[in-house]
N, C-alpha and C positions, 0 to 999 in steps of 0.2 A: 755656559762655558765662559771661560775666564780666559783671556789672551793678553799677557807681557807682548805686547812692540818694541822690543830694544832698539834706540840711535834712532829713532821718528824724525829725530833732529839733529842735524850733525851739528856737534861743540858749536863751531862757529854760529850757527843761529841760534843757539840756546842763548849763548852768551850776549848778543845781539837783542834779544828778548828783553832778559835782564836789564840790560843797559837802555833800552827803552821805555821797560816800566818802572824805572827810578824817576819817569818824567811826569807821573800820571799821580792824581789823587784819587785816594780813598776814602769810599762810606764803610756805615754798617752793614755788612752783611747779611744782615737779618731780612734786610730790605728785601732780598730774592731768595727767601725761605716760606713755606707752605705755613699753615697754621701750627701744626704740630712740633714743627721743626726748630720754629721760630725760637722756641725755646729753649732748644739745647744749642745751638747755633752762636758762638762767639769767634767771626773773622771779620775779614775786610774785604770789600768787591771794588777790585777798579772802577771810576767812575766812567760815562761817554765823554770820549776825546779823539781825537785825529789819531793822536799817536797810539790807544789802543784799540780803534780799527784797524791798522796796519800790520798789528799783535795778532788781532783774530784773523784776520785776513790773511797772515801768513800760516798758520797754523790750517785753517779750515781748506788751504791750497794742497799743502803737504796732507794731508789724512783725503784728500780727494786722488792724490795720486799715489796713494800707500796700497800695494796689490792684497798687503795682509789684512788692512782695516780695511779695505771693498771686499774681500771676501769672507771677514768674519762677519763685518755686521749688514751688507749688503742696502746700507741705505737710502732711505728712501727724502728721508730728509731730516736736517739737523735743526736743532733748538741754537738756537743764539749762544756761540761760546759766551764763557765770562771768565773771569783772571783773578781769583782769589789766595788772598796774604795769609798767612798766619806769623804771629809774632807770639814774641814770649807770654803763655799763658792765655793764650789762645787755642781753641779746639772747635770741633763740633760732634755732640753726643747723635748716640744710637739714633739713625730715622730711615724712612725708606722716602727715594725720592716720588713726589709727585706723577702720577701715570698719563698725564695731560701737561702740556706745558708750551705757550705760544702758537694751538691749535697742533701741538706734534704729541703722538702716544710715545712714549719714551720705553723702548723696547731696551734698551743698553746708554748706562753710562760709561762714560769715561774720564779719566784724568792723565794731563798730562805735565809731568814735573819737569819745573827747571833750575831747581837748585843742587847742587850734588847735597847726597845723604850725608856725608860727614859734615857740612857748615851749617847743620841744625840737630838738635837734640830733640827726639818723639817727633810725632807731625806723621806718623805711618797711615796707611789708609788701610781699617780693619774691612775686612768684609766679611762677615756671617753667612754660611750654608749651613744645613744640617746637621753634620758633623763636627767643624771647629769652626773657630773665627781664624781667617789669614790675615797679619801685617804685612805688609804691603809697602816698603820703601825704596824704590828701585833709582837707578844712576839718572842723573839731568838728561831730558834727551826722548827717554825712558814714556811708554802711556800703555796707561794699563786700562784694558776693555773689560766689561765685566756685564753681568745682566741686571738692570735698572729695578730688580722686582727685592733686592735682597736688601737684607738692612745692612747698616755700614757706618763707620765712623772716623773722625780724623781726630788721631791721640793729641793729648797735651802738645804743643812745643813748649821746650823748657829752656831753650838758648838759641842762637839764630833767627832766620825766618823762612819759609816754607813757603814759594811760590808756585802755583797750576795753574794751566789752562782747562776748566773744566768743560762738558759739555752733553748732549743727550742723544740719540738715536731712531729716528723709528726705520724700522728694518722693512723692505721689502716681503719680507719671510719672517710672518707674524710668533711663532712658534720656534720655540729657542732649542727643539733636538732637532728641526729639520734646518735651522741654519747648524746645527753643527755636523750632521749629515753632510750636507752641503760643502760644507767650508773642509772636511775630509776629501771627499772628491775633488776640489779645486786642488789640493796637496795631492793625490794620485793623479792626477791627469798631469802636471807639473811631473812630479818624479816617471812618469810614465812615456814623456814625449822625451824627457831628458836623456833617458836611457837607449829609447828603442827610435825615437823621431816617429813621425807621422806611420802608423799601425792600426792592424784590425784591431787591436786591443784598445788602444786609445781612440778609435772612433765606437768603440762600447760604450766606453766611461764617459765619455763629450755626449753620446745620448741620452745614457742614462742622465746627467747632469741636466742637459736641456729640456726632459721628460718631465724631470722631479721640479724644476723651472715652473713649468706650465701648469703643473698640480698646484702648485703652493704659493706661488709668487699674488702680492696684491701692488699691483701698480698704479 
């Protein structure tokens, strides 16, 4: 399952963002690519600083209190965000990310943009299923969830520059149709208290949910 979070970050702390990572240097990004990757791989990674702790830090607060990233990916624990540039003529070709990473299995990545789409040309994030590849450019703000198993790419930029917070997943709920079982029922139980309030209907769905919990959950 594939999940758009629109406004993850309200303007204000986008922009806030931005204006904090004008204060940070950049490596190659190559530096934090797998073997394979390494080589289609042309960006830039913030380097360790005070001021992009503060970056990850605010970001990893907000996606800890986001009802919709706790219930899609239901994690169990995160990989060390990181904050990567692209500039003109910069990319990264087709790879699938590493399934290990800082002792975490990486059940779902994610990116999260903070430039508006119009102040850069290309820089989309492709992602590959079986049927088509999706580009993927959404408003500053904007994080798109996706499952870490698929291959995926970030096109040319050709003018501008493309700034994310990227980052990795491992999910409680190892098996990616029963998180989305799952993260269905949290959207019924929701639409279901809203409507009717506390119900025999909605103490169905809360058990069924706590049931399917106990099958599946690895904590």
């Amino acid at each position: 399952m594939m999940l758009l979070i629109e406004n993850l970050l309200a303007p204000t702390d986008v922009a806030a963002l931005r204006d904090a990572a004008l204060k940070l240097s950049f490596g190659d990004g190559r530096a934090t690519a797998g073997r394979h990757a390494r080589t289609v791989k042309a960006n830039d990674q913030a380097l360790p600083a005070p001021e992009l702790d503060a970056i990850l830090t605010k970001v990893e607060s907000t996606l800890a209190a986001n009802p919709l990233f706790r219930s899609a990916a239901r994690p169990k624990a995160l990989t060390r965000l990181m904050l990567s540039r692209y500039r003109a003529g910069q990319t990264y070709g087709l790879h699938v990310d590493d399934a290990l990473m800082q002792g975490v299995r990486t059940d779902l990545s994610f990116t999260l943009f903070l430039c508006a789409p119009d102040s850069y040309d290309g820089g989309a994030l492709v992602i590959e299923d079986m049927f088509e590849a999706r580009a993927i450019k959404p408003a500053a703000g904007d994080l798109i969830l996706y499952p870490a198993t698929t291959l995926h790419r970030v096109e040319p930029v050709s003018r501008g520059e493309r700034l994310a917070v990227v980052g990795w997943a491992q999910s409680l709920i190892r098996d990616a149709a029963q998180r989305e079982i799952l993260f269905d029922l949290d959207q019924s139980v929701e639409a279901c208290f809203a409507s009717e309030g506390k119900s025999a209907q909605l103490d169905r769905l809360t058990k069924t949910r706590a049931n399917l919990l106990r099958m599946w959950a690895e904590p």
